[in-house]
C-alpha positions as CSV (number, residue, x, y, z in Angstrom):
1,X,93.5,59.1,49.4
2,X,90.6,59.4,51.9
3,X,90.3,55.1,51.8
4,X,93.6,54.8,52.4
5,X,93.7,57.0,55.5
6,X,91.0,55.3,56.9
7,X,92.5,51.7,57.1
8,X,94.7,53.1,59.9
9,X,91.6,54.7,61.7
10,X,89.7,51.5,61.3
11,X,92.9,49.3,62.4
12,X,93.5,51.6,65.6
13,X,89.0,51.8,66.3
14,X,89.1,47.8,65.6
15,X,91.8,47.5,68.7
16,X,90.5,50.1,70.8
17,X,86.9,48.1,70.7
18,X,88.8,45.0,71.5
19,X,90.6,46.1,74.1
20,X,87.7,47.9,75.7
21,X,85.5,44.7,75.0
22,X,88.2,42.4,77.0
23,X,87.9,44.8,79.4
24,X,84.7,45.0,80.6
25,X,84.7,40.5,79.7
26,X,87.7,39.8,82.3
27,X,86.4,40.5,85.5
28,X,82.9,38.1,84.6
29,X,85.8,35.2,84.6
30,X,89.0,36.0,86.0
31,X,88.7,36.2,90.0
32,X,91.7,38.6,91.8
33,X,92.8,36.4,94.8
34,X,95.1,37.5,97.1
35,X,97.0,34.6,99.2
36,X,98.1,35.7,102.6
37,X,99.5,32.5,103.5
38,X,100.2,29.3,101.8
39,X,101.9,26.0,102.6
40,X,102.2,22.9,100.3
41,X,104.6,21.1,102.4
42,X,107.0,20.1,99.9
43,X,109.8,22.1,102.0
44,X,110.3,23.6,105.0
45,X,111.2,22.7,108.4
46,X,109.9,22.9,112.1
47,X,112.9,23.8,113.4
48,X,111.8,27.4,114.4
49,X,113.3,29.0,110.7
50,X,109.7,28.0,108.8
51,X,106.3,29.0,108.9
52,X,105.0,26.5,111.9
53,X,105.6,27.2,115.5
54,X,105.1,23.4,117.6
55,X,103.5,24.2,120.5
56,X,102.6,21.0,121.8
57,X,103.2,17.1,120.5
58,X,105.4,15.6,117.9
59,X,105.2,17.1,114.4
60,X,107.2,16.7,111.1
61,X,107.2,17.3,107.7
62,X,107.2,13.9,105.5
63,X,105.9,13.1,102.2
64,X,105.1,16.6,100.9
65,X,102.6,16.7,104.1
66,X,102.9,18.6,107.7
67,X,102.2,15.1,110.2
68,X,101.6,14.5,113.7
69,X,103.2,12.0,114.9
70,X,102.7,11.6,118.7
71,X,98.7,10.8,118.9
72,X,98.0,12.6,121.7
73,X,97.0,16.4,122.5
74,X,99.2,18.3,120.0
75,X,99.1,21.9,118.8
76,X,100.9,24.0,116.1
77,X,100.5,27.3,115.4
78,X,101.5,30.2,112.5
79,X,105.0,31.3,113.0
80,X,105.0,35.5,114.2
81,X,107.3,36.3,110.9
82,X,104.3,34.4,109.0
83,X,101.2,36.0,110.3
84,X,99.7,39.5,110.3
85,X,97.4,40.5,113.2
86,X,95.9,42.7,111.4
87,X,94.0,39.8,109.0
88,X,90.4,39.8,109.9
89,X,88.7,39.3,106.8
90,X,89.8,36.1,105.4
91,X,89.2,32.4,103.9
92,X,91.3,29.8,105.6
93,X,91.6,26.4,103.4
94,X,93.2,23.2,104.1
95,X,93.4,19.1,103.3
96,X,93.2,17.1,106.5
97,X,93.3,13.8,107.0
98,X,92.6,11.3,110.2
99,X,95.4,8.5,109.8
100,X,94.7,7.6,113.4
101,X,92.2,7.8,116.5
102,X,89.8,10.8,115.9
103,X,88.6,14.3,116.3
104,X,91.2,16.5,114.6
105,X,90.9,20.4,116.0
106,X,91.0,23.4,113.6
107,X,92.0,26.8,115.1
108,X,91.8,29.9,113.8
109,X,91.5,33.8,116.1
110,X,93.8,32.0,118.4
111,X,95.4,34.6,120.9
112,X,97.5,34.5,123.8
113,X,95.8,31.5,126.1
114,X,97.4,32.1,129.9
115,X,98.5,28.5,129.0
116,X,94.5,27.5,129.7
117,X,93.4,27.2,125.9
118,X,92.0,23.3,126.4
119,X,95.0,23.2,128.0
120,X,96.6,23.0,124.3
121,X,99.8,25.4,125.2
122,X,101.9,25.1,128.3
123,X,103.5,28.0,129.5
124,X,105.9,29.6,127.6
125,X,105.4,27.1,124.6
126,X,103.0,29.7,121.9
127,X,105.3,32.1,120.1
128,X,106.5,35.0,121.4
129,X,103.9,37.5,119.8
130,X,101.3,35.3,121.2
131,X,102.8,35.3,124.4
132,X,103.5,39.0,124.5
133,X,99.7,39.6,123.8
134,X,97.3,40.8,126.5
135,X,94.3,39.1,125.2
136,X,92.9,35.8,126.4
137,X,90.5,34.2,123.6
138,X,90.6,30.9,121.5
139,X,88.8,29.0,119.3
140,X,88.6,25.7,118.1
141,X,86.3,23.4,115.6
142,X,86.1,19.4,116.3
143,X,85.1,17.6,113.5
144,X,84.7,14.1,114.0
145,X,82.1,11.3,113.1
146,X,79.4,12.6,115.3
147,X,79.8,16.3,113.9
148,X,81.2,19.7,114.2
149,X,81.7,21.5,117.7
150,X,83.1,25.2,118.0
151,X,84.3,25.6,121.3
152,X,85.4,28.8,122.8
153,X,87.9,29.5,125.5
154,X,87.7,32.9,127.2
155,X,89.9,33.6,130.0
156,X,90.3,29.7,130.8
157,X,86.2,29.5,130.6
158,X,85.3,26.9,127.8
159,X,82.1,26.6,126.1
160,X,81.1,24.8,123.4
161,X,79.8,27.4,121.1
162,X,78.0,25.6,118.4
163,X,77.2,22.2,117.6
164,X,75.9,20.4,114.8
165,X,75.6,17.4,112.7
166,X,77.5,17.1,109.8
167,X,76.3,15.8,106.6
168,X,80.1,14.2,105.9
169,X,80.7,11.6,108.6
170,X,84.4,11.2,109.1
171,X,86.5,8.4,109.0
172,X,90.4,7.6,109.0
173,X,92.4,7.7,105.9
174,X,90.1,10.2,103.2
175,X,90.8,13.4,102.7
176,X,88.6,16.1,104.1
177,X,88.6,19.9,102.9
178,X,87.7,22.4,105.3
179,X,87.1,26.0,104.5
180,X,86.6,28.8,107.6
181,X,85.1,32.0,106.1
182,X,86.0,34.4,108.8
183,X,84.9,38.3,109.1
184,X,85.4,40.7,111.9
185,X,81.6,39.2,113.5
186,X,80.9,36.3,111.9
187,X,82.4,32.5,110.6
188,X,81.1,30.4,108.8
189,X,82.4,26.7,108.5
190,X,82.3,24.3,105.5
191,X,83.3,20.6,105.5
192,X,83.8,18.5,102.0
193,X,84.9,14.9,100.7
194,X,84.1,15.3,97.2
195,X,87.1,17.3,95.1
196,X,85.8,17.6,91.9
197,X,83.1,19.9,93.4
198,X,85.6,21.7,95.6
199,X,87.6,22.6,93.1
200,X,84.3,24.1,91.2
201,X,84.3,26.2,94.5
202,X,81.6,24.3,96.1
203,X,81.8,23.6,99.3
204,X,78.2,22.2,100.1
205,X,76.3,24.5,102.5
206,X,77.9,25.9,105.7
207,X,78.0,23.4,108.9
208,X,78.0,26.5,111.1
209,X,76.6,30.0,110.2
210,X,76.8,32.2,112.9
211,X,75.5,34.9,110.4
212,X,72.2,33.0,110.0
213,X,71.9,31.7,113.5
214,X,71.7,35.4,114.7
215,X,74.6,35.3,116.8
216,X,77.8,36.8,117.4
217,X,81.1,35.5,118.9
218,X,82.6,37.5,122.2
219,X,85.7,38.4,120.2
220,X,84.3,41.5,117.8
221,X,87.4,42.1,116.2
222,X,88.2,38.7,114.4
223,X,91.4,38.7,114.6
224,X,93.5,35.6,115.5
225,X,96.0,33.0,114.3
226,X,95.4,29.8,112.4
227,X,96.7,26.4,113.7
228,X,95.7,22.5,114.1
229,X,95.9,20.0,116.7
230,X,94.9,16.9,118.3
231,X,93.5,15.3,121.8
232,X,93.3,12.1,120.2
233,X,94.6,10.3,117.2
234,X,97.1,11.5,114.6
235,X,96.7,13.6,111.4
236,X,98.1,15.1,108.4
237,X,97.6,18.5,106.5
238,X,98.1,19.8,103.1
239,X,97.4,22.6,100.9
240,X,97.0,25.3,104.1
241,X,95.8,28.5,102.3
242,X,94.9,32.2,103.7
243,X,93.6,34.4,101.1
244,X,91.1,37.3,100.8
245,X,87.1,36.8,101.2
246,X,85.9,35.3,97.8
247,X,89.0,33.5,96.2
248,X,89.1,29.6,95.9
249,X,92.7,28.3,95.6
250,X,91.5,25.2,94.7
251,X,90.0,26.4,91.3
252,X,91.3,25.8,87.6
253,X,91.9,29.5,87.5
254,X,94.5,29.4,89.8
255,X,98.3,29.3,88.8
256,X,101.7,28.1,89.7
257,X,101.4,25.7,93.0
258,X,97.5,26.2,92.8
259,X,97.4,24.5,89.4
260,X,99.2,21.7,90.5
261,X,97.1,21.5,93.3
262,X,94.1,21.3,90.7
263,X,95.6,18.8,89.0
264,X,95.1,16.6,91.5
265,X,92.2,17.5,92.5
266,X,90.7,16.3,88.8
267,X,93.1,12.9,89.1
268,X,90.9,12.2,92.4
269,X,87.7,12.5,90.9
């Protein structure tokens, strides 16, 4: 009588340890991301109904890829119904590549410009959020086969910000991954060719560290849209991601559209 109760006991302990045990196992190897924004390109338009607002140049969407098509200075920016000014802490992702010319632009805390922002925006041409907004800050990383410049634009006074060599030279037609850790002080900017290791989550070590270089950019709050552009050349993106500090949608965790994504990441290595 007293073995055969026990066989439930033991049954129901046996689960209980399980359960517990996965428990405490799961977080050591599955990572929470959060994606705030995403864009694979295999839809959409840029008609003012997607996610992309042209500012500037000649843009479309062809072959699963957002392209510019004008060579020249070019901007495009976040749609407002796509992007949450309240995002300061995040990891912005994304595939570019140079099919013409040189020095693609990455920008990200990207306010209202008074039309001066490199003179990327003419007036009235940002979205109507951006226009709306009081505040006058942009920034903007070159990458090109000399290296990385951050430049600043404050009120219509540019700087360049940062400069630095890059350890990937550039050149037209490979695909480059670019990762901008951004926090409420700091950013840090990463620059890879090499997708097997990207997809592992390594990015190399950052090109710019404004942590480590002791410094601090004029706009505390780090807040700001995302965008891309041109001065010179033609480009295409892919695989745009916004997602909460720590995540990596380009790992083999990653689900859905990510997987795919990691799929061929593994058929280019």
């Amino acid at each position: 009588m007293n073995k055969t109760n026990s066989l439930p006991r033991l049954s129901l302990f046996v689960a209980i340890a399980v359960l517990a045990g996965f428990s405490i196992i799961a977080p050591s190897f599955v990572q929470a991301i959060e994606i705030l924004f995403e864009d694979n390109f295999r839809g959409g338009k840029l008609d003012g109904s997607g996610k992309w607002h042209v500012a500037l140049g000649k843009w479309n969407i062809q072959g699963g890829e957002l392209r510019n098509t004008s060579g020249d200075k070019s901007l495009i920016i976040v749609a407002d119904d796509h992007w949450d000014p309240e995002w300061v802490d995040y990891w912005l992702y994304a595939k570019i590549r140079i099919s013409a010319g040189s020095e693609p632009a990455i920008f990200w805390r990207f306010h209202s410009d008074g039309s001066q922002g490199g003179n990327f925006s003419p007036a009235g041409s940002l979205p109507k959020q951006m226009q709306e907004s009081g505040r006058r800050h942009v920034i903007y990383w070159w990458f090109n086969q000399g290296g990385a410049v951050v430049q600043r634009d404050v009120r219509t006074i540019i700087k360049a910000f940062e400069i630095t060599e890059t350890k990937t030279k550039i050149g037209a037609g490979e695909d480059y991954y670019v990762k901008v850790e951004n926090s409420a002080k700091y950013y840090k900017l990463y620059l890879s060719d090499q997708p097997g290791a990207v997809a592992a989550g390594n990015f190399g070590e950052a090109i710019v560290d404004l942590e480590a270089l002791g410094k601090k950019d004029l706009n505390i709050g780090g807040e700001g849209r995302i965008g891309f552009g041109t001065v010179n050349g033609k480009i295409t993106v892919d695989d745009v991601f916004v997602t909460t500090p720590e995540g990596n949608p380009f790992s083999v965790e990653a689900k859905g559209k990510l997987a795919t994504v990691w799929g061929e990441l593994k058929a280019g290595q």
